[in-house]
C-alpha positions, -999 to +999 in steps of 0.1 A: +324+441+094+317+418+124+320+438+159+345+411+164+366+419+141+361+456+148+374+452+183+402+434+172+411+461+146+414+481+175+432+465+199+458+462+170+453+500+164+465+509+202+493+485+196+503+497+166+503+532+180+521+525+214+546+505+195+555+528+170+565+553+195+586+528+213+562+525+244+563+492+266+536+465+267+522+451+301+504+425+297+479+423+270+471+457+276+495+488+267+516+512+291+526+548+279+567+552+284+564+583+294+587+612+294+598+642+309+599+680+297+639+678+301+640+643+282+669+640+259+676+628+224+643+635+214+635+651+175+624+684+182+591+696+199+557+699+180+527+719+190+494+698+191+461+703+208+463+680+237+443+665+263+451+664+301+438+634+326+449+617+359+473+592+350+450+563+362+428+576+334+454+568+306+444+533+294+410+543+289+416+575+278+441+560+248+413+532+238+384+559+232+409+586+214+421+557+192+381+545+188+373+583+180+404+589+158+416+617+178+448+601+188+480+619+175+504+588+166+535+610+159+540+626+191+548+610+224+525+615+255+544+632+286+536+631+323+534+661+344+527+665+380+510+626+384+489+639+347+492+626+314+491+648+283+484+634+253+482+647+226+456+653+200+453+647+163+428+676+161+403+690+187+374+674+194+337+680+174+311+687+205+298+648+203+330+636+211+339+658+237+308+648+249+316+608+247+354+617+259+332+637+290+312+611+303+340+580+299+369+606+315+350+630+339+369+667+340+393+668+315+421+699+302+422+707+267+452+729+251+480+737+227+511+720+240+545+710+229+554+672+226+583+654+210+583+631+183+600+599+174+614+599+139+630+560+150+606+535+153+614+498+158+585+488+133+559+460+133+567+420+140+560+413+103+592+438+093+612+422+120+604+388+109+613+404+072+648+409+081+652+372+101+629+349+084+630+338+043+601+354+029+581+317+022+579+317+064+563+352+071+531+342+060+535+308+084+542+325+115+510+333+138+507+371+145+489+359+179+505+358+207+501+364+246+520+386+269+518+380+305+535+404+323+568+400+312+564+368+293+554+362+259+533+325+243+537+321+212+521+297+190+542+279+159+533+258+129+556+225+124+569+248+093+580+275+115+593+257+148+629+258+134+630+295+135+618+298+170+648+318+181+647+341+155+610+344+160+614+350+195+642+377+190+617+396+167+590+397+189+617+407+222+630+437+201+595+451+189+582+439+226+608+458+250+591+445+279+590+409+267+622+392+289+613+360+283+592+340+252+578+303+254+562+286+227+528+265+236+536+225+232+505+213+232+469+218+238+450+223+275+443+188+284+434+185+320+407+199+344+428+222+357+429+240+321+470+237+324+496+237+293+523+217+283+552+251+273+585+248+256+612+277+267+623+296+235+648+326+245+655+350+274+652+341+312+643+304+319+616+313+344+577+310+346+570+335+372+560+370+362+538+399+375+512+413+354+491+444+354+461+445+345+436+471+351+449+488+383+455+450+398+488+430+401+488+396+396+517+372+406+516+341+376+534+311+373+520+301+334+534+266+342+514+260+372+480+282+368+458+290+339+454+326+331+444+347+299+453+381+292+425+381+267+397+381+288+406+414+304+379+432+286+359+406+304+368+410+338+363+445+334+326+439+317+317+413+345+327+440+376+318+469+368+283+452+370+284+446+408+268+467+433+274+476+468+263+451+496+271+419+467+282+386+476+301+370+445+307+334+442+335+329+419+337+290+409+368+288+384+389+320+401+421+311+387+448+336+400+417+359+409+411+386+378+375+384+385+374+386+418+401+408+432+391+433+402+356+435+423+367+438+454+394+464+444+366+486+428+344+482+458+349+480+496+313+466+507+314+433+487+322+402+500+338+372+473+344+338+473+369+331+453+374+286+447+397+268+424+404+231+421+440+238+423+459+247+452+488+265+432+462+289+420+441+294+453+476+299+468+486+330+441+446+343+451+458+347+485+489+365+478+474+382+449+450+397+474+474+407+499+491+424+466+459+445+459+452+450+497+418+435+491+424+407+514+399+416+537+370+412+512+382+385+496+377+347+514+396+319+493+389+282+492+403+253+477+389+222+461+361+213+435+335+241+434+308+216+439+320+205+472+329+240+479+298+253+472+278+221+491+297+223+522+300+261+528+283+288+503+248+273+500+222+301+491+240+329+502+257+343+468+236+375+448+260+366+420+278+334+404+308+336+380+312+304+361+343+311+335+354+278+323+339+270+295+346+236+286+336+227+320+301+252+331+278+228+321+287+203+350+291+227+373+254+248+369+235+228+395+263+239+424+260+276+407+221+276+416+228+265+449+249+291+460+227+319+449+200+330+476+167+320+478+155+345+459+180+341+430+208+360+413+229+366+389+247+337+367+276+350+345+278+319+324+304+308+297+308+282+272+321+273+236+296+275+210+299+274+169+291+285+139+264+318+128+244+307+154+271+307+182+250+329+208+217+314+203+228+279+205+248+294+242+212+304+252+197+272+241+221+248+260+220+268+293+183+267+293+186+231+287+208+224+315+182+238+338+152+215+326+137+199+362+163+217+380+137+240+402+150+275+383+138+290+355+153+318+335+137+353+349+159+372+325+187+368+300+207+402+307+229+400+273+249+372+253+278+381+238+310+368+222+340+373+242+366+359+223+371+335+191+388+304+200+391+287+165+372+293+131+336+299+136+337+287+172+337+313+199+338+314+240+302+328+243+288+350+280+253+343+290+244+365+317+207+361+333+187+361+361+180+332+377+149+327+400+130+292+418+106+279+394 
């Protein structure tokens, strides 16, 4: 099995499982509804080896016990005292403790009591079951986004006359889901915007969304944002050191960058977007995070941005728009100190070859430009886009020739 396909298995796992017991979705990502010792209504209590972390701890705490198949999907995870308790399919061997140690820090292991859920709302597909004729199921795309509160879906022609019912399914199994919009048409300008039809529930674009201790205010008709690069984001950060200056060319609402600056106080970021409506949420987004003071926004095309104010002075460049990097990697060396940096570059690549032929083309690009390649750090897939074409990471060291 592809590792692409691996990590999607288990992002659908720790759906699956949060689902099931009725929990609420944030975003893309997955938020424990957690409950109380004096809860009511609840089946009974269960005994269960269990495992106690801060509550900050809980999203990546769920994704390695899911990964390590310790999770226990019949009981509900409680919160105690600002800890989460969750419990355990069975205690863990000495490796994984040893792999839950050094992703968790300290940890409590026990016997507790937890209830369990005997009523489950089920998966989309057997709420689709019960609206849809059966000829339609098999029509109706499984993929969707959910930004903060909002869900995109994607429908066939065959299926766009049960977008209601469609909708409806994916708001009951979804309880955080207030709103659904269907996507009308593909991205089409620079500023990576898309046409969206209102299906059901509130007729409003704004939303906040969590993701990864941050809050982000989004307005999906005005600004371009992805809660499936949050892996990335993560990935990308964790990377930067103390003492950094980041140049972030295509910031968006700011996932990269205020996701840096809220993990480290002595950084300094440049976050630049061609449009104002999203250089605006950065600013407020910032404020949000309390990360404004490490964060300096600007507005306009990164190439002017970059000519006029941010020549040679960045350790490390993020170029996320991938239809777009190509024109943009002269500006990105420009930025980076004397010395060099680091590029975090993106683009769309196809077929078996997809990461090779990412390598290739940025190496083309700088042909006669004065920088050479020092180092490519790693090249990975970050998310398939269509069949056998994926966005593609190319992250490398870049030095004067």
């Amino acid at each position: 099995m592809r590792m692409y396909d691996c990590r999607r298995r288990l992002r659908w796992q720790i759906w699956t499982f949060y689902n099931a017991l009725g929990h609420e979705p944030v975003g893309s990502r997955c938020r424990v509804s957690l409950l109380s010792r004096n809860d009511e209504g609840l089946d009974g209590l269960q005994e269960s080896a269990s495992l106690r972390i801060p509550k900050k701890q809980g999203e990546n705490a769920i994704q390695l016990l899911t990964k390590l198949k310790l999770l226990n999907r019949k009981l509900a995870p409680q919160i105690v005292d600002d800890m989460l308790h969750v419990p355990l399919s069975r205690e863990p061997q000495p490796e994984e403790q040893r792999q839950l140690d050094k992703a968790l820090g300290k940890q409590g292991l026990s016997h507790e009591k937890f209830p369990s859920r005997s009523q489950t709302v089920g998966s989309l597909e057997e709420v689709l079951a019960q609206k849809l004729p059966s000829s339609i199921i098999p029509l109706v795309s499984k993929s969707f986004d959910i930004i903060g509160d909002i869900a995109i879906i994607e429908l066939s022609p065959t299926a766009e006359p049960y977008e209601k019912s469609i909708a409806e399914a994916l708001m009951k199994v979804h309880k955080n889901v207030k709103t659904v919009y269907s996507k009308a048409g593909p991205i089409t300008d620079n500023m990576r915007l898309r046409p969206l039809h209102h299906v059901l529930g509130a007729d409003r674009t704004e939303t906040i969304h969590k993701e990864l201790g941050c809050r982000f205010k989004i307005d999906i008709s005005k600004v371009f944002f992805s809660p499936r690069l949050s892996a990335e984001h993560k990935r990308v950060a964790e990377q930067v050191r103390p003492g950094e200056c980041v140049v972030d060319m295509f910031a968006g609402v700011g996932p990269f960058s205020i996701l840096i600056a809220k993990r480290l106080n002595d950084v300094q970021v440049h976050a630049i977007d061609a449009n104002p409506e999203a250089t605006k949420l950065i600013g407020e987004n910032a404020k949000m995070n309390k990360v404004q003071d490490r964060i300096k926004v600007w507005s306009g095309d990164a190439r002017v941005v970059v000519q006029d104010n941010l020549s040679g002075i960045a350790t490390r460049v993020i170029m996320n728009h991938p239809s777009q990097a190509r024109e943009f990697l002269e500006p990105a060396y420009e930025a980076l100190r004397r010395d060099g940096g680091i590029v975090h570059y993106y683009t769309f690549a196809e077929g078996l070859d997809s990461e090779s032929n990412a390598r290739k083309e940025l190496a083309a690009a700088l042909d006669n430009s004065g920088w050479k390649i020092e180092k490519t750090i790693e090249t990975h897939k970050v998310r398939g886009v269509a069949p056998m074409k994926w966005q593609v990471a190319v992250d490398v060291k870049l030095t004067p020739s």
